[in-house]
LOTIBA-522914 format. One line per field, with one value per residue: residue in three letters; residue number from 0; x, y, z of N, C-alpha, C, O in turn. Coordinates in steps of 0.001 Angstrom, whole numbers, plus 500000, padded with zeros to 6 digits. Layout:
LOTIBA-522914
type <- ALA ...
seq <- NUM ...
n.X <- X ...
n.Y <- Y ...
n.Z <- Z ...
ca.X <- X ...
ca.Y <- Y ...
ca.Z <- Z ...
c.X <- X ...
c.Y <- Y ...
c.Z <- Z ...
o.X <- X ...
o.Y <- Y ...
o.Z <- Z ...
END
This chain:
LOTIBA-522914
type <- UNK UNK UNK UNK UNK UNK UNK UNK UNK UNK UNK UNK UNK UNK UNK UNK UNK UNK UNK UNK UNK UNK UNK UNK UNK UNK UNK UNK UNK UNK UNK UNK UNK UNK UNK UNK UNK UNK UNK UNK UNK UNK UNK UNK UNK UNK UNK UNK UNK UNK UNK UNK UNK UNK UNK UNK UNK UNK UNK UNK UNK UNK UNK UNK UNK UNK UNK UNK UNK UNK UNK UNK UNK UNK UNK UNK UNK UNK UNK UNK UNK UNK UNK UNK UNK UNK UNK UNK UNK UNK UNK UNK UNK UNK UNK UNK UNK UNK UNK UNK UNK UNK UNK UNK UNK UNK UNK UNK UNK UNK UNK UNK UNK UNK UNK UNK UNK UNK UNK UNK UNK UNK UNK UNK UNK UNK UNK UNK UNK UNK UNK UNK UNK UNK UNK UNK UNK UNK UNK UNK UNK UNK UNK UNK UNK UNK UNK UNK UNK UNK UNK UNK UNK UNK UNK UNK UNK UNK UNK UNK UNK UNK UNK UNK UNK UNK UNK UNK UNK UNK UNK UNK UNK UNK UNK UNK UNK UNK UNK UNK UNK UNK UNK UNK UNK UNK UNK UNK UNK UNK UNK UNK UNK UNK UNK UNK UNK UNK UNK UNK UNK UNK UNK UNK UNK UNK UNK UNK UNK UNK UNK UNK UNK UNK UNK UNK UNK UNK UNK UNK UNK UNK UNK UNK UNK UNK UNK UNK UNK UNK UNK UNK UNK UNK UNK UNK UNK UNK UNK UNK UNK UNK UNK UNK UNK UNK UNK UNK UNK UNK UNK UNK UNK UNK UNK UNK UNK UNK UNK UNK UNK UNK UNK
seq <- 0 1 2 3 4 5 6 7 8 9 10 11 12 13 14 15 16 17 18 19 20 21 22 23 24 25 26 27 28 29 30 31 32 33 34 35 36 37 38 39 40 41 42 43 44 45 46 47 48 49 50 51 52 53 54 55 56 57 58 59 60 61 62 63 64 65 66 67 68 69 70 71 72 73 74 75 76 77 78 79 80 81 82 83 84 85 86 87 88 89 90 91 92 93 94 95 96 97 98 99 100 101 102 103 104 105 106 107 108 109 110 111 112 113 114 115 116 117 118 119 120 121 122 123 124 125 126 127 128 129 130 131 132 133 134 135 136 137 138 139 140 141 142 143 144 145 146 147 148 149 150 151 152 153 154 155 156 157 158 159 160 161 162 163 164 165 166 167 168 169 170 171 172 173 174 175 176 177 178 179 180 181 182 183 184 185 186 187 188 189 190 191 192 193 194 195 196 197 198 199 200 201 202 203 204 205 206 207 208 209 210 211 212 213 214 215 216 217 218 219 220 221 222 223 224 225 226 227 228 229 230 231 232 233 234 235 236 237 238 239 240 241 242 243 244 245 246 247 248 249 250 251 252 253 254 255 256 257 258 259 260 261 262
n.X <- 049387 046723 044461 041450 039427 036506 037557 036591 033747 033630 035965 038509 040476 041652 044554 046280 046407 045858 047093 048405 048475 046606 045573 043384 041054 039987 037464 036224 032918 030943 029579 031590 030775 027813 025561 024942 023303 020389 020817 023813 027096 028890 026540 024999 027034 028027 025028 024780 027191 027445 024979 025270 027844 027863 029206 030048 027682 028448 031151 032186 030804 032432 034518 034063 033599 035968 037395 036579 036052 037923 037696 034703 035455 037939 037548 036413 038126 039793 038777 038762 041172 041535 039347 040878 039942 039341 040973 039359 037264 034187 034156 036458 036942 035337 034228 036274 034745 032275 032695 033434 030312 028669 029862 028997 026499 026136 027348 024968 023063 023477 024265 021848 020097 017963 020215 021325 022691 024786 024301 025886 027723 026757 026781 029571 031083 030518 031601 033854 034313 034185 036020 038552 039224 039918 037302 036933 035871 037319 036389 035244 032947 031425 032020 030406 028143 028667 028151 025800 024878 025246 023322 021865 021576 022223 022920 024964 026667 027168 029207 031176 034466 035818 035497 035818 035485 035672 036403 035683 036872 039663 041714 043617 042715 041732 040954 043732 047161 046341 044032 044724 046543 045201 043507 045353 045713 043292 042786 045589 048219 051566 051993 053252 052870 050105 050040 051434 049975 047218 044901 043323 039779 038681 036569 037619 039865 041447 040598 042206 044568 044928 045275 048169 049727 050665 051880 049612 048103 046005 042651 040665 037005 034699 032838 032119 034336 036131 038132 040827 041294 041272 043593 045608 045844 046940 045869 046233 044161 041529 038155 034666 032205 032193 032008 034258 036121 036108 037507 039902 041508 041696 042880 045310 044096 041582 040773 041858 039613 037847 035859 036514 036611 038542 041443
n.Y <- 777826 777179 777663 776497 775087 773530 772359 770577 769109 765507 765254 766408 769057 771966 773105 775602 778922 779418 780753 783862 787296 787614 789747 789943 788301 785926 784708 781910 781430 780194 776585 777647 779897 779984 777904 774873 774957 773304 772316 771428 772614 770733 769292 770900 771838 770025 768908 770899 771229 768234 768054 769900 769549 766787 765005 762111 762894 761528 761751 764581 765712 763983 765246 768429 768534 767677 769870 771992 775293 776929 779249 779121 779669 778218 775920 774903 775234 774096 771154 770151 768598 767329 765531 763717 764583 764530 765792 767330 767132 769002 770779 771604 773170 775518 778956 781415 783305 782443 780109 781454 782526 780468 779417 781908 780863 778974 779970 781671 779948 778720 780377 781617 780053 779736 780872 780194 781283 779245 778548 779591 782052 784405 785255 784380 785939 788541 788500 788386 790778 792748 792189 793725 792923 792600 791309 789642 788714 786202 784863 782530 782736 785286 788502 790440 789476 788236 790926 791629 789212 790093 792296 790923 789711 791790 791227 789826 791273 793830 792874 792280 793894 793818 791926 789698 788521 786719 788301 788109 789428 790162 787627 786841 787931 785775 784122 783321 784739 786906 787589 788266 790166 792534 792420 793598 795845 797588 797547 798959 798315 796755 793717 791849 792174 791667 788744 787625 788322 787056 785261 782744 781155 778092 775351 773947 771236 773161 776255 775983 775564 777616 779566 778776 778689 781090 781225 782048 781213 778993 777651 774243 774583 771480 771103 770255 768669 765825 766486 765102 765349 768025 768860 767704 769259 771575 772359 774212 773764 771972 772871 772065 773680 777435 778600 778352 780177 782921 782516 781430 783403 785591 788250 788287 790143 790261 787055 787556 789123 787094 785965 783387 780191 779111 777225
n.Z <- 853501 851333 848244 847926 844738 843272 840227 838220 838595 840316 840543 839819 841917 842740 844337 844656 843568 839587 838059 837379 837567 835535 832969 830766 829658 827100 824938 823189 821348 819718 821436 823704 825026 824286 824377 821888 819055 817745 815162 814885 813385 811620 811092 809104 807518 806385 805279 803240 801333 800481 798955 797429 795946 795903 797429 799954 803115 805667 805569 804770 806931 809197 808505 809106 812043 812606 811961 813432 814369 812209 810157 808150 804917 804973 805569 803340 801452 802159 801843 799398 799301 801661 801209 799196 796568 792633 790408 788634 789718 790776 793004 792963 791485 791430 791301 792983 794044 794055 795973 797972 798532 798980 801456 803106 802874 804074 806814 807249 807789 809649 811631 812026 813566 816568 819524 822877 825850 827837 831213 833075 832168 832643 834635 836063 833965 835047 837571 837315 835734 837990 839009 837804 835166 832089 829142 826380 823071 820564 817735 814972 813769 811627 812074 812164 812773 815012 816218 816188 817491 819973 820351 820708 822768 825505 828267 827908 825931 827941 829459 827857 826368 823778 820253 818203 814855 812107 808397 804984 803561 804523 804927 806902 809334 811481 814415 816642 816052 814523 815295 817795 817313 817065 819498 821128 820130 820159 823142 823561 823936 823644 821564 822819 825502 825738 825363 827460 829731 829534 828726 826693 826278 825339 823446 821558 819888 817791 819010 820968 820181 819005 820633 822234 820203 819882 822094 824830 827198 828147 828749 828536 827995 828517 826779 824882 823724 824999 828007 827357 824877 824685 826424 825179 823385 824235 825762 829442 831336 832356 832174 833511 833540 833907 836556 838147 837309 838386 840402 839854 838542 840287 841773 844732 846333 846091 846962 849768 850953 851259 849036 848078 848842 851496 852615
ca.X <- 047924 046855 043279 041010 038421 036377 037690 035991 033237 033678 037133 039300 040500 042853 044754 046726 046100 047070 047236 048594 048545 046046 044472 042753 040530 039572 036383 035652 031714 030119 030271 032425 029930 026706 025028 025325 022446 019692 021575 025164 027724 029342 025582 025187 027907 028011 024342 025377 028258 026759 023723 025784 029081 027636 030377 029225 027825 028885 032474 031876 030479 033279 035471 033686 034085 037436 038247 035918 036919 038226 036246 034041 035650 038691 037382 035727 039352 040772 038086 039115 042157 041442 038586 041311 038692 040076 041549 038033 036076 033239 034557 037903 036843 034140 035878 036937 033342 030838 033152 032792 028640 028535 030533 028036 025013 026425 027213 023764 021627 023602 024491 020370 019356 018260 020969 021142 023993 025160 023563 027186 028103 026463 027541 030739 031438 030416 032275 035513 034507 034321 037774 038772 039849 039286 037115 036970 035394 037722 035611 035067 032063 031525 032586 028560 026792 028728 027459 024115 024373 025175 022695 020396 021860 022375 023598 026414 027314 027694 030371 032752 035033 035851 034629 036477 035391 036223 036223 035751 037833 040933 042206 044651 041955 041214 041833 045651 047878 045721 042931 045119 047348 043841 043110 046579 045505 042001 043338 046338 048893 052199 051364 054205 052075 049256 050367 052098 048533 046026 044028 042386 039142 037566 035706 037722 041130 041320 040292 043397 045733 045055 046239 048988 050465 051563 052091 049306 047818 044393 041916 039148 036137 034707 031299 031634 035131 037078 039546 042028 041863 041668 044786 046048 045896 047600 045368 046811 043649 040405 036917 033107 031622 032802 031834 035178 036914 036768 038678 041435 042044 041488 044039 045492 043601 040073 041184 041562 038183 037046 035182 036484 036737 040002 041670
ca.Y <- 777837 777488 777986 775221 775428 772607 772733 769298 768268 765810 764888 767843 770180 773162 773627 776663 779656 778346 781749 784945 788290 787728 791290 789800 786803 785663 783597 781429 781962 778731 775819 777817 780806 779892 776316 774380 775101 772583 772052 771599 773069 770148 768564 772067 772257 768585 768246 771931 770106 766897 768294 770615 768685 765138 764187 761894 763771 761157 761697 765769 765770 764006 766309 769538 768196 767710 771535 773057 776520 777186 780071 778027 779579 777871 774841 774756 775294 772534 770245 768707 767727 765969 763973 763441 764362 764484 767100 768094 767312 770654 771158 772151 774017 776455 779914 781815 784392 781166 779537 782505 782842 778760 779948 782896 780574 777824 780262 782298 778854 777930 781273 782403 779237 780712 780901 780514 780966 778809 779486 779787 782245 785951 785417 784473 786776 790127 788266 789012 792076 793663 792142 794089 792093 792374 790615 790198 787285 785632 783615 782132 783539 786523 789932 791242 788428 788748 792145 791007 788456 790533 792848 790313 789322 792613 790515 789214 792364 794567 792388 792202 795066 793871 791142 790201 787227 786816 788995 787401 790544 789808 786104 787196 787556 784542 783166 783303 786036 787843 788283 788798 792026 793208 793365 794357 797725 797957 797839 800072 797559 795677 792719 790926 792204 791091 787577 787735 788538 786634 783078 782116 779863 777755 774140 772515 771741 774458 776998 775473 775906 779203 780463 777983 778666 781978 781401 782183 780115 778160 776810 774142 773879 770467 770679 770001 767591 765614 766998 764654 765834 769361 768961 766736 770474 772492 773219 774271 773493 772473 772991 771607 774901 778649 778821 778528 781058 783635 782197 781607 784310 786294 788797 787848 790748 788882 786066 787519 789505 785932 785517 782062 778947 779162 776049
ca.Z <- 853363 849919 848308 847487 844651 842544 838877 837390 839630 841206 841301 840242 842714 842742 846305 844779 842498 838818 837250 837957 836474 834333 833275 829948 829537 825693 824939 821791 821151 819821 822675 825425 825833 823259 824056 820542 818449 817426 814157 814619 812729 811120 810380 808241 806660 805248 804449 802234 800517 800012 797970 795916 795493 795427 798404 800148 803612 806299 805142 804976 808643 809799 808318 809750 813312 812981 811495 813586 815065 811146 809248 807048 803647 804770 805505 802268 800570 801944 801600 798346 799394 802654 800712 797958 795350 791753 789427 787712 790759 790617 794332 792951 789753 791190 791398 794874 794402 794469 797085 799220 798465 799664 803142 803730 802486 804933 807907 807067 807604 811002 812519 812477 814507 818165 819941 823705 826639 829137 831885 834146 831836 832845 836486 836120 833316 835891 838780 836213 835031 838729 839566 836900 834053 830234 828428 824787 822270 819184 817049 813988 813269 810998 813072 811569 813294 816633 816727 815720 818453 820962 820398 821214 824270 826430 829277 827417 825724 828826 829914 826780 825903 822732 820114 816654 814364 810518 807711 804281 802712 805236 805645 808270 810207 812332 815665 816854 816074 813886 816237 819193 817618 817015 820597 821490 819471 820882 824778 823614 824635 823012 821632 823749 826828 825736 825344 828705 830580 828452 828670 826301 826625 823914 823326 820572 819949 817458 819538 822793 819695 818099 822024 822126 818845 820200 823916 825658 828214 827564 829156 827274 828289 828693 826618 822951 823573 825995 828539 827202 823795 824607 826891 823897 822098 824984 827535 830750 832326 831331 833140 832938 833424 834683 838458 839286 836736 839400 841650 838944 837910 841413 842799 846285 847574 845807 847497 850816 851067 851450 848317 848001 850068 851890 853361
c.X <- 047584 045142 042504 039104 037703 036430 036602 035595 033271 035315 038694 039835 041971 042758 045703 046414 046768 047627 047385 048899 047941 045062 043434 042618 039419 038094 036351 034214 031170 030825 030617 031169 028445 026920 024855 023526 021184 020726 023021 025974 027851 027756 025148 025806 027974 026475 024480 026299 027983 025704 024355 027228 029116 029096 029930 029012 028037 030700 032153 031474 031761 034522 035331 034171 035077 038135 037584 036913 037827 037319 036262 034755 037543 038851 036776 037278 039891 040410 038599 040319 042176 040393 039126 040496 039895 040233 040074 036984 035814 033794 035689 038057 035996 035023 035797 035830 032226 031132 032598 031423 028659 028780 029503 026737 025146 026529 025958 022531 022035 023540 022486 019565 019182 018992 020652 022467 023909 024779 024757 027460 027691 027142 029036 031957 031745 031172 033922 035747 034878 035957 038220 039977 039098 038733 037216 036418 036151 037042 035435 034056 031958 031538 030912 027667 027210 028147 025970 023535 024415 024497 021634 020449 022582 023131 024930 027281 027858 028939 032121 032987 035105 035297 035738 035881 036229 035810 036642 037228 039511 041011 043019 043807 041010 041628 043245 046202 047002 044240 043304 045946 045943 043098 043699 045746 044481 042436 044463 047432 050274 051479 051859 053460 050832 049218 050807 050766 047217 045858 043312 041464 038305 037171 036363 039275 042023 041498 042035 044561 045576 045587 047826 050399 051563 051689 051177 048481 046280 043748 040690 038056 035185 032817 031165 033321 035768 038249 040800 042367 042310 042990 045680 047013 047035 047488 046006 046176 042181 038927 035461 032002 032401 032644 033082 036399 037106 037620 039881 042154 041967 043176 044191 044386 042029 040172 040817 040039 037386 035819 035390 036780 038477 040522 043563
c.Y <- 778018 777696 777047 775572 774666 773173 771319 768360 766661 765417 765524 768726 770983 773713 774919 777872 779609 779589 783172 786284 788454 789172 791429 788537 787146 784641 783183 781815 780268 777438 776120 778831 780684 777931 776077 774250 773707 771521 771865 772275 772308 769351 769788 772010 770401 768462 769447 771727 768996 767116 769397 770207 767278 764548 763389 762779 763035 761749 763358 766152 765189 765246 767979 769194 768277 769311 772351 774075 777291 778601 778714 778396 778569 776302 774178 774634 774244 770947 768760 767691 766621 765059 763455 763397 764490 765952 767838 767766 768825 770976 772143 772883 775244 777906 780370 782729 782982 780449 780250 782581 781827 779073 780540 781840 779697 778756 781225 781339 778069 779505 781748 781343 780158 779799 781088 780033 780142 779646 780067 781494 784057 786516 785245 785453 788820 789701 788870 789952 793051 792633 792659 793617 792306 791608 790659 788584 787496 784313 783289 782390 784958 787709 790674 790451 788475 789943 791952 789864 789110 791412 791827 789723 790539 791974 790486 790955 793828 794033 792404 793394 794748 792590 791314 788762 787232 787514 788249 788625 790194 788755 785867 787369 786396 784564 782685 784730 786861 788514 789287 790561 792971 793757 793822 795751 798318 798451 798966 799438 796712 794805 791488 790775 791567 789531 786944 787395 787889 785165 783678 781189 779594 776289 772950 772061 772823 775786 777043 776065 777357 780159 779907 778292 779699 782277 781685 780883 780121 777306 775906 773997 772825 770495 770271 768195 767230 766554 766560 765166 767577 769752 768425 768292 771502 772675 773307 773867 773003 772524 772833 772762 776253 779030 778660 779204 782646 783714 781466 782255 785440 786764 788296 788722 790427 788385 786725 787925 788088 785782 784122 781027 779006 777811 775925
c.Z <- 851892 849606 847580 846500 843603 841361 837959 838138 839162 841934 841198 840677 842612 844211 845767 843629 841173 837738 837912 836871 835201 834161 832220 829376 827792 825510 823629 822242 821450 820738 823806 825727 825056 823555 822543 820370 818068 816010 814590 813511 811525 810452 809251 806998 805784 804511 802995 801508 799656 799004 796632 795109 795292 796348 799484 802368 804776 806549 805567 806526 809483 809674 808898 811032 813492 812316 812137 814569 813702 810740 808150 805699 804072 804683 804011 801074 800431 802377 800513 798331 800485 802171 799507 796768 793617 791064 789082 788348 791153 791869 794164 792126 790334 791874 793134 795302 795193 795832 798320 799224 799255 801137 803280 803510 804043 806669 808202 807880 808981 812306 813134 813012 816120 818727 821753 825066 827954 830080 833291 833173 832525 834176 836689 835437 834213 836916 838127 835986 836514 839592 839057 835410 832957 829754 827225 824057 820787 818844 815593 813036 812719 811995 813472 812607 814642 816988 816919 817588 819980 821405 821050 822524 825241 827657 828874 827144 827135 829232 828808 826479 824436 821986 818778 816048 812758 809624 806287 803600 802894 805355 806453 809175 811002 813897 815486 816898 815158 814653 817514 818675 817417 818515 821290 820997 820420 822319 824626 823810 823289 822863 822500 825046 826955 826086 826589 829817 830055 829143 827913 826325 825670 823987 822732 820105 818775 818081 820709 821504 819463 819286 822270 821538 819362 821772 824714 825968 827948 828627 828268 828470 827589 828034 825575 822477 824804 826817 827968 826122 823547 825324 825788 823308 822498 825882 828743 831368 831634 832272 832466 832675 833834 835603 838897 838566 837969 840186 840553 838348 839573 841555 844189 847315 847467 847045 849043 851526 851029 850811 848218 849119 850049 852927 853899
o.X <- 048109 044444 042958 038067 038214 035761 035946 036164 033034 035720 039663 039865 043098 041916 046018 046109 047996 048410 046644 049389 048326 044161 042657 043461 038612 038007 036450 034086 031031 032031 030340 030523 027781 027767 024614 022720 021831 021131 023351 025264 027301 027851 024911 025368 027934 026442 024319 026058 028217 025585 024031 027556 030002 029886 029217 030049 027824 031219 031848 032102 032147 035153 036333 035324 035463 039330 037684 037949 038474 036193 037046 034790 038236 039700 036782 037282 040317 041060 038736 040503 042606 040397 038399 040355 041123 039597 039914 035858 036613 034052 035918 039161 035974 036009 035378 035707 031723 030265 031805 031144 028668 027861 028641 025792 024330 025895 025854 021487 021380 022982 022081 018348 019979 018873 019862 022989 023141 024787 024430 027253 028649 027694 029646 033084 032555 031644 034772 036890 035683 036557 039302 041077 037873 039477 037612 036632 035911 037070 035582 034168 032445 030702 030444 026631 026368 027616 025256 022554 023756 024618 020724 019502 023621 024201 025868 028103 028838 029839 033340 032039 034385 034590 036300 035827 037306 034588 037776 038375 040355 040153 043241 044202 039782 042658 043769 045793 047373 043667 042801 045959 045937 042478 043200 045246 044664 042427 044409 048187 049888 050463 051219 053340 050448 048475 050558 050675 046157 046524 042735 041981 037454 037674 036175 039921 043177 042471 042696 045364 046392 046167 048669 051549 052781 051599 051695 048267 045564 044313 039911 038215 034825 031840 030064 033365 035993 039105 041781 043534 043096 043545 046713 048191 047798 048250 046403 046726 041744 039065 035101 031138 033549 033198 033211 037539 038175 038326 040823 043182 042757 044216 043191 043946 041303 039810 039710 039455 036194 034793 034339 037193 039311 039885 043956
o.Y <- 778931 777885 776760 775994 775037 774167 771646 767322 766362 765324 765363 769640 770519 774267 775507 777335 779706 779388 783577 786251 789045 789566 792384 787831 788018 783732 784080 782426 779529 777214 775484 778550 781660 777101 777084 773722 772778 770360 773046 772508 772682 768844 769192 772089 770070 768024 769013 772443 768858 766234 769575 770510 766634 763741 764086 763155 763898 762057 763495 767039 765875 765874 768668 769581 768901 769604 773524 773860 778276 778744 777903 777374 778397 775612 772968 773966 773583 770027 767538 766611 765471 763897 762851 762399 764519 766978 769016 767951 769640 772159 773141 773358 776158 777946 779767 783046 782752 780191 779948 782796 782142 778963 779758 782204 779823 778300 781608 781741 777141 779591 782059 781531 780945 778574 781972 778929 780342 780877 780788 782343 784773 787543 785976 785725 789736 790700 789624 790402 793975 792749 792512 793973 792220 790633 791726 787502 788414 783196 784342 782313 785842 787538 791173 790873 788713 790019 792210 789815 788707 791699 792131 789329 790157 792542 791050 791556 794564 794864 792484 794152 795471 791906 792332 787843 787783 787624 787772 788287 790018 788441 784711 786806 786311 785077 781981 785654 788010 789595 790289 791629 794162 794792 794498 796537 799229 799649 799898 800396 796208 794659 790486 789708 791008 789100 785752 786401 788457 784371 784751 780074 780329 775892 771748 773103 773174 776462 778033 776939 778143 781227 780774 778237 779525 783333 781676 779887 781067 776403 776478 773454 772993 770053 769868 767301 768092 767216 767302 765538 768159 770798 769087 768435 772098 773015 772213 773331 773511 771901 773246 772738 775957 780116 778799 778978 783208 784630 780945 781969 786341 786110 787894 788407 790337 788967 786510 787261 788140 785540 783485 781339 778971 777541 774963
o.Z <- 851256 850602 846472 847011 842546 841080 836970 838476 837991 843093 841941 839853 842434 844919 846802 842564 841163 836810 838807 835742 834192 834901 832228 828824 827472 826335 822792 823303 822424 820839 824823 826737 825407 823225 821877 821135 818551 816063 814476 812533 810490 809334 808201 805850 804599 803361 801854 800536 798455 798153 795458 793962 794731 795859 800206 802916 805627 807621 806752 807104 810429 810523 809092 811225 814480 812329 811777 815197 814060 811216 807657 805013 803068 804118 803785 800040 799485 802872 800567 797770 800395 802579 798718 796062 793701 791304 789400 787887 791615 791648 794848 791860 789510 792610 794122 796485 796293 796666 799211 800404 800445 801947 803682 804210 804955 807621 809367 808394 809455 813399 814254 813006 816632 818710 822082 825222 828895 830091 834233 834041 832818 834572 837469 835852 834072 837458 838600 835910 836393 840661 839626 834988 832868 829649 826756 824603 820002 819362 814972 811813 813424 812882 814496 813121 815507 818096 817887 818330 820938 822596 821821 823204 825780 827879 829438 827836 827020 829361 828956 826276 823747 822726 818374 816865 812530 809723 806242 803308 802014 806179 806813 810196 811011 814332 814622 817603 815399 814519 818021 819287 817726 818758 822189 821803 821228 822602 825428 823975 822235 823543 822818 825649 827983 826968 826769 830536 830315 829807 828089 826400 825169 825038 822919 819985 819018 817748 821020 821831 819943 819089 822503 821972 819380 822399 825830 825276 827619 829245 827505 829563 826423 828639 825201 821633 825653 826230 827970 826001 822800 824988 825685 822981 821738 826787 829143 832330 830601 833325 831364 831798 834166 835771 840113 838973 838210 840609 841151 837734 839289 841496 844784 848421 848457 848067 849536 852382 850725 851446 848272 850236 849145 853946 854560
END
């Protein structure tokens, strides 16, 4: 008898449970749990480039898209080289203070668009929390402004235990292993264990790797890129919305209390 529950309406389905022992679920921010802003990221960050580096900002936009899930000062580093700019192109001359101001100006002028969550996201998030599983958000976004954002969303914040984004000070701090021994500490936990019991879930293939990289198991969700490319990345699994993260992560004894459709 196995348990049947739609992953990617409408032709998707999971007849057995695809995860077990999971006791701590990860979220990226922008895309997987935050609908995408008016502005985009990548339209941001290129027309901010383009007006102060004279690059042109078609080219720059593509290039955001394809690094997103990066902190912006890194993407900004290794700008000049993927648009092969030249030796004494101002991009490559301006020092590592101004660089960093540009990042904060650039994530200042996208992060303070209103922001608003998927609307799967509050319900499925408390369906997790009272199975009792960890939450926690690694993101790309400044550590200051997740707090910021979660202040403003009470909903959200009751549900997450912990929250880490980037710190201009630290560059070890990102998404991957530098986020994750971070919430190894927080929970109290090896970091081996951690890794062991974890999914990660994020939007871009960025996000599928930075879980990947160091073994844990990923899910994308299906709103900002293809399934194929986010499986492309790693994904174990990938899903259109979170109505059916409960029931993937469910204990047997979930399961039996006949919360989910049983077949």
């Amino acid at each position: 008898m196995g348990y049947m529950r739609t992953i990617e309406q409408p032709v998707q389905r999971i007849e057995t449970k695809p995860f077990k022992s999971v006791r701590f679920v990860g979220f990226d921010l922008d895309g997987t749990i935050l609908k995408e802003p008016t502005r985009s990221f990548p339209e941001v960050f290129a027309t901010r480039t383009s007006r102060l580096f004279h690059v042109p900002e078609n080219t720059t936009h593509q290039f955001a898209q394809a690094t997103m899930g990066n902190p912006t000062i890194r993407q900004l580093e290794t700008l000049p080289n993927s648009l092969s700019l030249p030796s004494n192109h101002l991009l490559r001359l301006v020092s590592m203070d101004l660089r960093q101001f540009i990042a904060n100006s650039i994530d200042i002028e996208f992060f303070n668009q209103p922001l608003e969550l998927f609307p799967d996201i509050t319900s499925a998030l408390k369906s997790l929390k009272q199975q009792g599983i960890h939450l926690f958000i690694s993101s790309s976004r400044p550590t200051k402004n997740i707090f910021q954002l979660l202040e403003l969303h009470p909903e959200l914040a009751e549900c997450i235990d912990f929250a880490i984004g980037t710190n201009p000070n630290d560059p070890s701090l990102k998404k991957g292993e530098g986020h994750f021994q971070k919430v190894a500490e927080h929970f109290g936990i090896p970091f081996e264990e951690l890794v062991e019991q974890s999914v990660f879930i994020g939007d871009t293939p960025s996000d599928i790797q930075a879980g990947a990289s160091i073994n844990i198991k990923t899910i994308g969700r299906t709103s900002t890129k293809s399934a194929e490319e986010l499986k492309n990345a790693g994904a174990a699994l990938t899903v259109h919305d979170f109505s059916s993260l409960p029931f993937l992560f469910a204990s047997e004894r979930d399961l039996s209390e006949n919360q989910y459709e049983r077949r």
